[in-house]
C-alpha positions as CSV (number, residue, x, y, z in Angstrom):
1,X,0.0,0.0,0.0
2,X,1.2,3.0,-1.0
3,X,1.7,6.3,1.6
4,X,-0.9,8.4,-0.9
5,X,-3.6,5.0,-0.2
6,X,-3.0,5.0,3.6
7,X,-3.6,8.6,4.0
8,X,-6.6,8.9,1.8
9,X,-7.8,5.4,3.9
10,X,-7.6,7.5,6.9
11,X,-9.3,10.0,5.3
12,X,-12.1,8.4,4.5
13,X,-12.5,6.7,7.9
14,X,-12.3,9.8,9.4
15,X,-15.3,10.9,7.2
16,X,-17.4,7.9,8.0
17,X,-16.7,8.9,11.6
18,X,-18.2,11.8,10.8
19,X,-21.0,11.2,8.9
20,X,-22.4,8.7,11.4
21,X,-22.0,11.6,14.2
22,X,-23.9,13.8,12.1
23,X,-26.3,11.1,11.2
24,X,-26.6,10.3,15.4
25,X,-26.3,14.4,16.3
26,X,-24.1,13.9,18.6
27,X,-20.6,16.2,18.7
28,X,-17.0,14.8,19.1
29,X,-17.3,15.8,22.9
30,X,-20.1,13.2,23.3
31,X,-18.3,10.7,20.8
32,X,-15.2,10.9,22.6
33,X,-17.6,10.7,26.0
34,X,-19.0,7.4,24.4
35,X,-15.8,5.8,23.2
36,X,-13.7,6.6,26.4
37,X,-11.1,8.9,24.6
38,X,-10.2,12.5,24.5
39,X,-12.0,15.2,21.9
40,X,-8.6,15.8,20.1
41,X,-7.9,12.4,19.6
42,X,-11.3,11.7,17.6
43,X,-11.2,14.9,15.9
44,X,-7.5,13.9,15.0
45,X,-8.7,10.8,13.7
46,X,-12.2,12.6,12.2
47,X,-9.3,14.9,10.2
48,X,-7.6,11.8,8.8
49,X,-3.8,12.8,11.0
50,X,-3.9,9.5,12.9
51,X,-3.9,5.9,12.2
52,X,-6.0,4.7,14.8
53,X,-5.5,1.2,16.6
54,X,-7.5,-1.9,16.1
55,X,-8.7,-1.0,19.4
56,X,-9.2,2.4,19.3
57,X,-11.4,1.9,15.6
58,X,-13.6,-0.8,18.4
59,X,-14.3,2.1,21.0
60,X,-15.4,4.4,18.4
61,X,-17.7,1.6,16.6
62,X,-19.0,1.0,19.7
63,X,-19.2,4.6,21.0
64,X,-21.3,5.6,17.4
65,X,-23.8,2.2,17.8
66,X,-21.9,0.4,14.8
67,X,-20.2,-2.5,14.6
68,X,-16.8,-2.2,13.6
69,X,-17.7,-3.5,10.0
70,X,-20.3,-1.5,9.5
71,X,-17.9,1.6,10.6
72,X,-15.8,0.0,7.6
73,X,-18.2,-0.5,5.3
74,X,-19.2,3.3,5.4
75,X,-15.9,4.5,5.0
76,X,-15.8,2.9,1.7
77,X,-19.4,3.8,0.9
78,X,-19.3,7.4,1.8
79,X,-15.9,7.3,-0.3
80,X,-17.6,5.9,-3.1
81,X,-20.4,8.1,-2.9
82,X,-18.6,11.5,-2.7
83,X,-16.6,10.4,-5.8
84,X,-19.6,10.1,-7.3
85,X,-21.0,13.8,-6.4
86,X,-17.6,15.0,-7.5
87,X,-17.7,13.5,-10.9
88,X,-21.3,14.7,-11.0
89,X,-20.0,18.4,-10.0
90,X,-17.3,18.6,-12.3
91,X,-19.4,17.8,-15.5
92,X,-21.8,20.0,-14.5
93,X,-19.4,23.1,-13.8
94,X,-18.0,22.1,-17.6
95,X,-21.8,22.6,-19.2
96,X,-22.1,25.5,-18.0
């Protein structure tokens, strides 16, 4: 894996973080609260600067009602999904 592929993993992990915390309504105060860890650390992690533990991706699972999977499986949906808006922006700005 290449250093470009880890950091846009972490990246989208981070945005799957935050997209279920919007989803829940809940702020990183009360998703650290939840997943026994300080504010900085999950908005680190929410930013895509840290490469979070095995453990540490459990507590947050946990702390946002997901199993860790499904934590997973949103980062690579979300990812999907805003490269599909993207796409869908760019052709648009070009018929204009």
């Amino acid at each position: 894996m290449t250093r470009s592929s880890v950091s846009d993993s972490r990246a989208r992990l981070g945005r799957a973080i935050h997209v279920q915390r919007a989803r829940l309504r809940i702020s990183q105060d009360e998703t650290a609260r939840r997943a026994r860890m300080h504010r900085n650390y999950v908005g680190a992690i929410e930013r895509g600067e840290i490469n979070p533990t095995y453990e540490t991706l459990l507590r947050l699972a946990s702390g946002l009602g997901l199993p860790l999977y499904e934590l997973v499986e949103l980062a690579e949906t979300t990812s999907e999904v805003e490269a599909v808006q993207r796409r869908k922006a760019r052709k648009s700005s070009r018929g204009r």
